[in-house]
DRENDRENMI-360213 format. One record per residue (C-alpha): residue in one letter; y, z, x. Coordinates in steps of 0.05 Angstrom, whole numbers, plus 5000, padded with zeros to 4 digits. Each point is the difference from the previous one (the first is absolute). Example, Ala and Ser with C-alpha at 12.3 -4.5 7.8 and 13.67 -1.06 7.14 Angstrom:
+------+-------+------+------+
: type : north :   up : east :
+------+-------+------+------+
:    a :  4910 : 5156 : 5246 :
:    s :  5069 : 4987 : 5027 :
+------+-------+------+------+
This chain:
+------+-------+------+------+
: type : north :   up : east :
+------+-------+------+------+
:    x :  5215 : 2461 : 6655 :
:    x :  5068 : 4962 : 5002 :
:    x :  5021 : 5034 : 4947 :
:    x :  4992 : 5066 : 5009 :
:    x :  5027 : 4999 : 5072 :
:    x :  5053 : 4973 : 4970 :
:    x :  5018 : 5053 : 4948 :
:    x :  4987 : 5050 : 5061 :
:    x :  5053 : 4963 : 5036 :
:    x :  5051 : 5004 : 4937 :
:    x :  4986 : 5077 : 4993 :
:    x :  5009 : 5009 : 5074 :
:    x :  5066 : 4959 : 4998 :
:    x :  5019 : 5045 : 4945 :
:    x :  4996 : 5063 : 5038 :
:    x :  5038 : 4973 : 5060 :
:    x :  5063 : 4976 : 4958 :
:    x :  4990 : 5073 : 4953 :
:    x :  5000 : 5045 : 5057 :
:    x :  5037 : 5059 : 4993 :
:    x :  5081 : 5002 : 5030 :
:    x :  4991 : 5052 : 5057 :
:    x :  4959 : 5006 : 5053 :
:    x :  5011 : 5081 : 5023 :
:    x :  4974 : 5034 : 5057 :
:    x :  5006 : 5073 : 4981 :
:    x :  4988 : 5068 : 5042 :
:    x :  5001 : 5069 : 4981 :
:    x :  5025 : 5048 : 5060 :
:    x :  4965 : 5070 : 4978 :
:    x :  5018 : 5031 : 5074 :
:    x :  5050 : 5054 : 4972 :
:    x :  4951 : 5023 : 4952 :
:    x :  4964 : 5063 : 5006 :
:    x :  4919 : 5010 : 5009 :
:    x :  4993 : 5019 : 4937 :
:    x :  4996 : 4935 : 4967 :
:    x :  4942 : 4953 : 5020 :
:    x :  5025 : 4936 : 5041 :
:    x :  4957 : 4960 : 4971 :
:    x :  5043 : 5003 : 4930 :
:    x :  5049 : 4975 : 5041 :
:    x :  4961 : 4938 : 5028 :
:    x :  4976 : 4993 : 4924 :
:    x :  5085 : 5002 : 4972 :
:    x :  5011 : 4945 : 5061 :
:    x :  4943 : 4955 : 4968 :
:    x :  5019 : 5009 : 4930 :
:    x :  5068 : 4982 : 5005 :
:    x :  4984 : 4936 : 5042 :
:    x :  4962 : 4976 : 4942 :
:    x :  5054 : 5020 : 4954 :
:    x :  5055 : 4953 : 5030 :
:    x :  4950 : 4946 : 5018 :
:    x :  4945 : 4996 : 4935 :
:    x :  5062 : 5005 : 4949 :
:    x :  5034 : 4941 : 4974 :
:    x :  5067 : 5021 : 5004 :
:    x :  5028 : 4932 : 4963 :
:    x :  4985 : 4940 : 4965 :
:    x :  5017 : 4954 : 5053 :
:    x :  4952 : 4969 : 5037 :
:    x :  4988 : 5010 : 5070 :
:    x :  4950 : 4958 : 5055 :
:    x :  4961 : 5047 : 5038 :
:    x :  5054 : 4976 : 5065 :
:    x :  5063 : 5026 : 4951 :
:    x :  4979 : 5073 : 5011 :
:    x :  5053 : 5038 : 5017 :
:    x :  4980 : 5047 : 5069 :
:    x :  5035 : 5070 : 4990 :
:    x :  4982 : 5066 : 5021 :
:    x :  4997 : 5068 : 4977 :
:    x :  5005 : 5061 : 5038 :
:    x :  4989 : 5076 : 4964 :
:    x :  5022 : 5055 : 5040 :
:    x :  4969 : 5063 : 4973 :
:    x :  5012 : 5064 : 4996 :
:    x :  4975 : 5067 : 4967 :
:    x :  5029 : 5042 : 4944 :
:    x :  4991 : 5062 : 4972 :
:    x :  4966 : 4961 : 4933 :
:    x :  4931 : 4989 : 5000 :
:    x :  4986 : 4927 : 5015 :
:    x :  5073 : 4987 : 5004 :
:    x :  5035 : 4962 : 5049 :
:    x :  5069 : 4985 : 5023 :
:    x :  5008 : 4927 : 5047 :
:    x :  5039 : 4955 : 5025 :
:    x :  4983 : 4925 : 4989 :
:    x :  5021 : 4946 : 5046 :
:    x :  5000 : 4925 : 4979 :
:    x :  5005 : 4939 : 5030 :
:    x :  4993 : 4935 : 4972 :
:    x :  5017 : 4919 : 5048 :
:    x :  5006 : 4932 : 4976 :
:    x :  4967 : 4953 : 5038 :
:    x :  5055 : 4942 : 5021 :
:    x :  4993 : 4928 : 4987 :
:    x :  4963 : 4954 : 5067 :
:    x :  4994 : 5063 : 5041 :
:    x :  4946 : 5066 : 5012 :
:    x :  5067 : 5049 : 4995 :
:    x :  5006 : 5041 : 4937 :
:    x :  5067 : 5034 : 4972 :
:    x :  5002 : 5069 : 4992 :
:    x :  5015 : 5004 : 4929 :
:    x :  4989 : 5074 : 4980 :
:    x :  5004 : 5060 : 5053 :
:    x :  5008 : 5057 : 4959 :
:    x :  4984 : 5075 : 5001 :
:    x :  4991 : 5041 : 4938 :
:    x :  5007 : 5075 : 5011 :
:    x :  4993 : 5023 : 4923 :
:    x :  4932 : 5000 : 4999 :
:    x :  4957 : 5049 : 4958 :
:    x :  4936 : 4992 : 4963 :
:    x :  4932 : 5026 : 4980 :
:    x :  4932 : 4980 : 5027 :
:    x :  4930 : 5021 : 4989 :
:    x :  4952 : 4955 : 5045 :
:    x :  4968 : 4948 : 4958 :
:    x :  5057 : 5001 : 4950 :
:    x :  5009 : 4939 : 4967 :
:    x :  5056 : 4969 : 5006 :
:    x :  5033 : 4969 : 4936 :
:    x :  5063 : 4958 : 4989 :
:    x :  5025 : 4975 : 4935 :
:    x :  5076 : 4965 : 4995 :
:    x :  4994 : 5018 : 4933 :
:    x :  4978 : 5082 : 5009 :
:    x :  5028 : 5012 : 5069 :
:    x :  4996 : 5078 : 4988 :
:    x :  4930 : 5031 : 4988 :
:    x :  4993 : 5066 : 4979 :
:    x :  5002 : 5026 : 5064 :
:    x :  5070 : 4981 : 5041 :
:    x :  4979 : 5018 : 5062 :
:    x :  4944 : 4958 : 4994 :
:    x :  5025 : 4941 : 4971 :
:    x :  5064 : 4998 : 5062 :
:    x :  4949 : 4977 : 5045 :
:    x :  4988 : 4936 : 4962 :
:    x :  5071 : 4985 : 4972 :
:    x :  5032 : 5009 : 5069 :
:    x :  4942 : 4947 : 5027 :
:    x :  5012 : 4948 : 4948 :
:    x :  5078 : 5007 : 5000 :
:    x :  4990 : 4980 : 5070 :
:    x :  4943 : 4951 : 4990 :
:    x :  5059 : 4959 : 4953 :
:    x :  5059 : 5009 : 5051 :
:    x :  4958 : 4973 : 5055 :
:    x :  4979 : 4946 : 4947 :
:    x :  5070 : 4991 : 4980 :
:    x :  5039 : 4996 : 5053 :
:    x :  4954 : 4953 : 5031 :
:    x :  5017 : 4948 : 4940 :
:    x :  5062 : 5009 : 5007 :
:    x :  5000 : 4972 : 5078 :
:    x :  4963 : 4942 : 4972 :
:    x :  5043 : 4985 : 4934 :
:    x :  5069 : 5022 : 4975 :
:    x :  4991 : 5054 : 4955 :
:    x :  4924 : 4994 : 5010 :
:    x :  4978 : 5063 : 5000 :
:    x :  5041 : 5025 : 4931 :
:    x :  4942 : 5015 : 4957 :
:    x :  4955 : 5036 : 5054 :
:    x :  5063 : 5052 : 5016 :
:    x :  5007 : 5004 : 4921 :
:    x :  4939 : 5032 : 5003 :
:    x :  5016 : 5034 : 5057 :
:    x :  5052 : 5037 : 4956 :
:    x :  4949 : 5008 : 4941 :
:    x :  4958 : 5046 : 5049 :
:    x :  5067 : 5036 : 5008 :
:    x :  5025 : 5005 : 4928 :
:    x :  4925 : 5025 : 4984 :
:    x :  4990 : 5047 : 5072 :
:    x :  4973 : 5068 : 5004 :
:    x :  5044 : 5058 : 4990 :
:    x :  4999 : 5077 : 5010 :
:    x :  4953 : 5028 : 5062 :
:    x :  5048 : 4998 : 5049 :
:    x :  4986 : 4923 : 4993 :
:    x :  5069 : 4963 : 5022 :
:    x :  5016 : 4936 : 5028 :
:    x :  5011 : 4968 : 4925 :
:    x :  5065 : 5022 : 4980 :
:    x :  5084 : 4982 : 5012 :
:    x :  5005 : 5069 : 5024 :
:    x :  4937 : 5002 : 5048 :
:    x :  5054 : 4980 : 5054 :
:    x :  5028 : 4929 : 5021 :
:    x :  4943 : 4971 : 5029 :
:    x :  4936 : 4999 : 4956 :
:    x :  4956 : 4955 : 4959 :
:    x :  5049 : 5014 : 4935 :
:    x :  5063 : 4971 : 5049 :
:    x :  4959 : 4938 : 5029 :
:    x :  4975 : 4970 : 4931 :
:    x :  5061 : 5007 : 4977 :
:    x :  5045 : 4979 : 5054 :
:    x :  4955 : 4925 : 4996 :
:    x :  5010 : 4999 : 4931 :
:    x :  5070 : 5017 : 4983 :
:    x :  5038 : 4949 : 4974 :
:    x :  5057 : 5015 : 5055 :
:    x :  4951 : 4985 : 5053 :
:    x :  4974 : 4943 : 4978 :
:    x :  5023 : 4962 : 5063 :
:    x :  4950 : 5042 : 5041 :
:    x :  4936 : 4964 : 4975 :
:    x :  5040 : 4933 : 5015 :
:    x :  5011 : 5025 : 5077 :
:    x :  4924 : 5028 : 5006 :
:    x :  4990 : 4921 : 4983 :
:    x :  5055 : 4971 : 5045 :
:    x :  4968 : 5035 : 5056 :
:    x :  4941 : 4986 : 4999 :
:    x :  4986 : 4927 : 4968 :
:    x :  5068 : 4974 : 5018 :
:    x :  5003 : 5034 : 5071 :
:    x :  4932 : 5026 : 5026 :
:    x :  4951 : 4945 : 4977 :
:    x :  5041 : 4947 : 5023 :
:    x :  5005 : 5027 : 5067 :
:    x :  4933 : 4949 : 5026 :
:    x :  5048 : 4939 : 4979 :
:    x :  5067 : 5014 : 5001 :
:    x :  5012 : 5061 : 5042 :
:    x :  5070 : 4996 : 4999 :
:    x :  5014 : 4991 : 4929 :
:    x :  4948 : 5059 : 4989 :
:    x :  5053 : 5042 : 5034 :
:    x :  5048 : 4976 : 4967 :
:    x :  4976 : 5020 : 4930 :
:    x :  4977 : 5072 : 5031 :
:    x :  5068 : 5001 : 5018 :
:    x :  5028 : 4983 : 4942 :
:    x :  4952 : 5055 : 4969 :
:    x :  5027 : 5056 : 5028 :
:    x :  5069 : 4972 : 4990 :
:    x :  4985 : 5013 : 4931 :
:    x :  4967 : 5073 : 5006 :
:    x :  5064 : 5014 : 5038 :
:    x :  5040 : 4983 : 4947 :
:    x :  4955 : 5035 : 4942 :
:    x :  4999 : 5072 : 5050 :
:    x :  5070 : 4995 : 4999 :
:    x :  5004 : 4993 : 4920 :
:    x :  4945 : 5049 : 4996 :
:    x :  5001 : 5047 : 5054 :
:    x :  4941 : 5042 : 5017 :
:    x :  4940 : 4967 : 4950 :
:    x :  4931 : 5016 : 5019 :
:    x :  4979 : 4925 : 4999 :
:    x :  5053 : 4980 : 5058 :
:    x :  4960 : 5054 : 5051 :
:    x :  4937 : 4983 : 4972 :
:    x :  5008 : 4923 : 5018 :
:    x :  5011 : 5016 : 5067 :
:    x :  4943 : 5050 : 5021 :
:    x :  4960 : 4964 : 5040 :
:    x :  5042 : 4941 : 5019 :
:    x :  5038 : 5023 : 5059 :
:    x :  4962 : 4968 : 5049 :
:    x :  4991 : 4935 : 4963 :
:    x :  5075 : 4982 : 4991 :
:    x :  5008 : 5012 : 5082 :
:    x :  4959 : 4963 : 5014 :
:    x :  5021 : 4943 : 4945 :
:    x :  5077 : 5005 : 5019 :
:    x :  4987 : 5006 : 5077 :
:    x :  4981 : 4925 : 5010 :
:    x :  5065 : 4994 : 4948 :
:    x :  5064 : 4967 : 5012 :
:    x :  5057 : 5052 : 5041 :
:    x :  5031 : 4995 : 4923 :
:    x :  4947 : 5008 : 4968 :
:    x :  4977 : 5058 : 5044 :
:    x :  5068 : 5035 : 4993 :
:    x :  4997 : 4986 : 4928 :
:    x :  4930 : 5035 : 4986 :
:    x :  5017 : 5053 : 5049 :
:    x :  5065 : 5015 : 4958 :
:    x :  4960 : 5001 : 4932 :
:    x :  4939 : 5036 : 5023 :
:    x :  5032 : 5063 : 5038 :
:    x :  5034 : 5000 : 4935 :
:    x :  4952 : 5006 : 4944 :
:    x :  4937 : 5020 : 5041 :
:    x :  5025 : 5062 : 5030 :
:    x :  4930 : 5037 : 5012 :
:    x :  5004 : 4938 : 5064 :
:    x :  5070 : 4982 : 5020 :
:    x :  4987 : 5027 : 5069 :
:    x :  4935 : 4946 : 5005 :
:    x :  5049 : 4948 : 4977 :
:    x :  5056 : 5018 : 5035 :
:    x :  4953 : 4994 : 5066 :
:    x :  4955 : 4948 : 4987 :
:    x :  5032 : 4941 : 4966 :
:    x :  5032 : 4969 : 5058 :
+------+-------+------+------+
């Protein structure tokens, strides 16, 4: 009897520290869609994709069931002229929980407009880093868009834990996007897709040039953030010196699409971090934020005082 309970407690252990990386709440906004398509496809695309990100093992790392990383996914829908075609938006956010506290980080707060893709309901849906294109385009998007995102969420949550952490997952990340979908009106993929797409991202946390970028995501959040329970003051410190150090790389590299994408969602955590700052180190963060986080320089400008 001893035994066997105990083998049950071994296999049980075993799923806890196997669990899968991401924990995703995903939902499917069919509201723009016309009549002529059954809503309940729509409920049944919501529930397959939620056990896409969450039932696939996206690496070989292992996880405890409490590692999960909590994201969202939001599909805006709309109609085409295609049968069972569909153009969206997708909106994903991703936060890291800090050390000795209940807050958690925005860490991704990102909105995807190049959105296209096929869907029959009941489709299965199949994703293979080593086929990422089926022999439908249209119909393999959906999938490749949702597991290039399932490894940037994965990835640049490492990379707030460990230097460099998260290096393989984006790798693969850019493996979706070497491999992507192409014709159909599908876009999104490619250098000349525009400035700010899943081509630009990958490849802005991978280049070689950029390299101190993965080394800030760190310095802000295990050097700054985490410590904030014990040591508030050198916390800020670090943040500050963080952004001391994205200054400098948006002035050697003007307009990347990783400096923006750092900063959406972080507005109103850096007020209220630099507001119980120093008068130097409020002037300080002021000066460097209005700077490189233009989208809120006003909210700065008013708020950190």
């Amino acid at each position: 009897m001893h035994k066997y309970f105990f083998i049950s407690l071994l296999f049980f252990i075993s799923l806890q520290l196997n669990a899968q990386e991401i924990k995703a709440r995903v939902t499917v906004n069919s509201s723009r869609v016309g009549n002529n398509v059954s809503k309940s496809a729509f409920q049944t695309l919501q529930t397959s994709l939620m056990n896409f990100l969450n039932n696939k093992k996206w690496t070989a790392d292992t996880y405890a069931q409490a590692e999960r990383i909590e994201c969202s996914f939001m599909l805006n829908l709309e109609s085409t002229d295609e049968l069972n075609v569909y153009k969206a938006s997708l909106t994903i956010q991703s936060a890291r929980p800090i050390f000795n506290s209940s807050y958690a980080s925005p860490i991704i707060n990102f909105k995807d407009d190049n959105i296209k893709f096929k869907y029959q309901e009941f489709q299965q849906l199949e994703f293979n880093d080593n086929r990422v294109t089926g022999s439908d385009p249209l119909v393999s998007n959906l999938t490749a868009i949702f597991a290039y995102y399932a490894y940037m969420v994965i990835g640049f949550d490492a990379t707030s834990f460990a230097s460099h952490g998260g290096e393989a997952v984006f790798q693969k990340a850019q493996n979706v996007v070497n491999n992507a979908p192409d014709g159909n009106g599908i876009t999104g993929w490619k250098t000349f897709d525009g400035s700010r797409n899943r081509y630009w991202l990958v490849e802005n946390i991978l280049n070689n040039r950029y390299a101190q970028v993965q080394d800030i995501y760190y310095e802000y959040y295990r050097k700054g953030l985490d410590k904030m329970y014990s040591e508030e003051k050198v916390a800020r410190v670090n943040v500050l010196a963080a952004l001391e150090k994205l200054d400098n790389f948006n002035t050697e590299n003007p307009n990347t699409m990783i400096n923006q994408f750092f900063f959406q969602g972080k507005s109103n955590e850096l007020i209220q971090l630099f507001s119980k700052g120093s008068p130097q180190e409020k002037t300080k963060a002021k000066d460097i934020l209005i700077r490189i986080d233009i989208t809120n320089a006003s909210k700065y400008k008013d708020q950190i005082k």
